[in-house]
C-alpha positions as CSV (number, residue, x, y, z in Angstrom):
1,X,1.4,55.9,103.2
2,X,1.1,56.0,107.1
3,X,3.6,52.7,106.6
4,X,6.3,55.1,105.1
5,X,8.6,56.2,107.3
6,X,8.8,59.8,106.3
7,X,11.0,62.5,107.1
8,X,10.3,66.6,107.4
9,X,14.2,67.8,106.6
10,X,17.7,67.0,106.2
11,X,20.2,69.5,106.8
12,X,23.5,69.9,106.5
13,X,25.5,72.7,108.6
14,X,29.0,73.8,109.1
15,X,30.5,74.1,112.7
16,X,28.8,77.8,112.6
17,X,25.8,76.7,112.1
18,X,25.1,78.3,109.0
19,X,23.3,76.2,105.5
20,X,25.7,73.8,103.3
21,X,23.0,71.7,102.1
22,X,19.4,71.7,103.1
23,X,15.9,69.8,101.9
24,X,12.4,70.5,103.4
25,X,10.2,68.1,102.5
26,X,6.6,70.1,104.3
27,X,5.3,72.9,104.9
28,X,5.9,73.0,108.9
29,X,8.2,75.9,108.3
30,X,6.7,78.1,105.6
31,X,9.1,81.0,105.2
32,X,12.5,81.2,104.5
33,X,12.8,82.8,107.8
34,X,10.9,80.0,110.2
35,X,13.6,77.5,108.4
36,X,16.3,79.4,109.0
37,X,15.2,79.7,112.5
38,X,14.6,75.9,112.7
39,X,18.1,75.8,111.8
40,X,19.6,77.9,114.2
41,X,17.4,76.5,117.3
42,X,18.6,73.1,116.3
43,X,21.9,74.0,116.0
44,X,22.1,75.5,119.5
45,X,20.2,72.9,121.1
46,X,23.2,70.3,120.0
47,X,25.9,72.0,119.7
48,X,27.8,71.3,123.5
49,X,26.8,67.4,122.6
50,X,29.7,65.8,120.7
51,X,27.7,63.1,118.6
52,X,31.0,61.9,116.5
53,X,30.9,58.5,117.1
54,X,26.9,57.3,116.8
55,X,24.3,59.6,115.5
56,X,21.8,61.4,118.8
57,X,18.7,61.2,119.0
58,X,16.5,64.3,121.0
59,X,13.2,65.8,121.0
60,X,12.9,69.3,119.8
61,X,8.9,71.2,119.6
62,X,7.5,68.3,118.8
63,X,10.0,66.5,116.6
64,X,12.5,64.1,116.3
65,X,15.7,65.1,115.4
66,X,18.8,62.5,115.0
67,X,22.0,64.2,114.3
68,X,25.5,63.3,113.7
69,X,28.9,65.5,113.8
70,X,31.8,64.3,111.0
71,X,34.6,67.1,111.4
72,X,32.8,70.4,110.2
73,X,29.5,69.3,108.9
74,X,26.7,68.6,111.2
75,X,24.3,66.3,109.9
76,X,20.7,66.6,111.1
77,X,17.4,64.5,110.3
78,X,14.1,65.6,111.5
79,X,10.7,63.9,112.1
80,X,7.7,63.9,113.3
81,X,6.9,62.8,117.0
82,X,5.3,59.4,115.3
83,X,8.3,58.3,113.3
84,X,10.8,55.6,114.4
85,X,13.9,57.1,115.7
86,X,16.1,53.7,114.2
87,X,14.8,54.1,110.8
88,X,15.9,57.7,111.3
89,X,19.4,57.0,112.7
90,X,19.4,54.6,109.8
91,X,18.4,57.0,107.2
92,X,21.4,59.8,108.9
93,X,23.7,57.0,108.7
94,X,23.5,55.9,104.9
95,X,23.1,59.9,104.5
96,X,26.2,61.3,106.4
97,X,28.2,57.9,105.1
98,X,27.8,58.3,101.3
99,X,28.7,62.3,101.9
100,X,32.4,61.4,103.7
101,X,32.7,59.1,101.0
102,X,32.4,61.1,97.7
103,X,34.1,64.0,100.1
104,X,37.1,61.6,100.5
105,X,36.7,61.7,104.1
106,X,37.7,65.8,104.3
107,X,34.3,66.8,105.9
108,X,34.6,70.7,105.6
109,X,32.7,73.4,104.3
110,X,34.9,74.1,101.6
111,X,34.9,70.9,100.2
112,X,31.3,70.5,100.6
113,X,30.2,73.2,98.9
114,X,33.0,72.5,96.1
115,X,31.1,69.3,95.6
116,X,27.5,70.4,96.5
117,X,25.8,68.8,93.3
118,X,27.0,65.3,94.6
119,X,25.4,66.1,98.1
120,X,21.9,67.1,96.4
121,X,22.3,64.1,94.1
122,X,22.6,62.0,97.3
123,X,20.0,63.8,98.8
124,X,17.6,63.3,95.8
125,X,18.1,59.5,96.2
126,X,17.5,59.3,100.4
127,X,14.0,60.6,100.0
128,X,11.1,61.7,97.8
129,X,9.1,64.2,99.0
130,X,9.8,63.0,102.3
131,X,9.4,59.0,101.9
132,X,12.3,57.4,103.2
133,X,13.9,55.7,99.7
134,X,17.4,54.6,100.6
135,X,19.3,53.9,103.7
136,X,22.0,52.2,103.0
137,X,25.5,53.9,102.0
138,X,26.7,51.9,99.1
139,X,23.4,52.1,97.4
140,X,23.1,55.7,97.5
141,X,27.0,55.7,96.2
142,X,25.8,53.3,93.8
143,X,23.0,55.4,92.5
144,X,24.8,58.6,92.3
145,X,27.9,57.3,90.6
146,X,25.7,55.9,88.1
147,X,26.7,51.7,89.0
148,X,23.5,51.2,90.0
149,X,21.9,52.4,86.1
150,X,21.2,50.1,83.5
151,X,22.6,51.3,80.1
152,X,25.5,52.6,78.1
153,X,28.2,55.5,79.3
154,X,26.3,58.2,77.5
155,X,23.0,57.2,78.8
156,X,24.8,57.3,82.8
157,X,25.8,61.2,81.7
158,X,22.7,61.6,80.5
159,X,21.0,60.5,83.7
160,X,23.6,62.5,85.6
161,X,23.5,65.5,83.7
162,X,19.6,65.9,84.5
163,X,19.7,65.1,87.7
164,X,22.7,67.7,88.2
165,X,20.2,70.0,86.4
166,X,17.2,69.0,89.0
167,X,19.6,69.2,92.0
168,X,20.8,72.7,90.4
169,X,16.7,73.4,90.4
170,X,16.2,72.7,94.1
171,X,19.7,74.9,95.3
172,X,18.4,77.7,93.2
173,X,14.8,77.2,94.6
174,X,16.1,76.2,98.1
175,X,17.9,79.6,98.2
176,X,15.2,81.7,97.5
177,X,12.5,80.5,99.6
């Protein structure tokens, strides 16, 4: 396992700051209040940078956090001090991609959270429990919009439907920790 590249949390947060879409994947923060102030630390810490163009890369209480701004959403990838910060970027990159993508390039809250089920979908194919899976845009795309499944048409909803069910699971769960 020391071979995986793994990663503590994705989040996703409007221009405010405040939760679209987030995923711990350890216990680092153990209450609902340590994460949310994670969050907001992390937020004020990059919010005066303007990373639009190539994701950023700083050090923050021992991690590593690469982040990337696309219109409203800020995109941000932590790790530990020991992790590669390209496999991170990387990671951010396929991420934040295959989001703009399924969000037809209109990178707001509202449409975000109109289409959160697709963002936790893409978030349950970037990692498992932490272990990098997928970093590449199309493949994620792939995987969520079912191309990338073997099968029939009812056997891809079938797929889909539990994983919207599982990605339901970790909103619900996600909210009340």
């Amino acid at each position: 396992m020391e071979s995986c590249p793994l990663v503590k949390n994705i989040l996703v947060l409007d221009s405010e700051g405040k939760r679209v879409a987030v995923k711990y994947y350890c216990h680092d923060w153990p209450s609902l209040s340590s994460k949310l102030a994670f969050e907001k630390s992390v937020f004020r810490k990059t919010r005066k940078t303007s990373a639009r163009t190539e994701a950023e890369i700083v050090m923050f209480d021992s991690y590593i956090v690469v982040y990337k701004f696309i219109q409203d959403l800020r995109f941000f990838v932590t790790g530990g001090d020991d992790e590669n910060e390209l496999i991170l970027a990387s990671f951010l990159q396929g991420f934040s991609k295959a989001v703009d993508h399924l969000l037809r390039n209109k990178m707001h809250r509202r449409a975000a959270l109109e289409n959160l089920d697709l963002i936790f979908l893409c978030l349950d194919e970037v990692a498992d429990g932490g272990i990098v899976l997928e970093t590449d845009a199309k493949a994620i795309l792939d995987k969520v919009s079912g191309d990338g499944l073997e099968g029939s048409g009812s056997l891809t909803e079938q797929k889909l439907s539990s994983a919207l069910a599982t990605a339901r699971e970790h909103f619900a769960r996600s909210i009340f920790n």
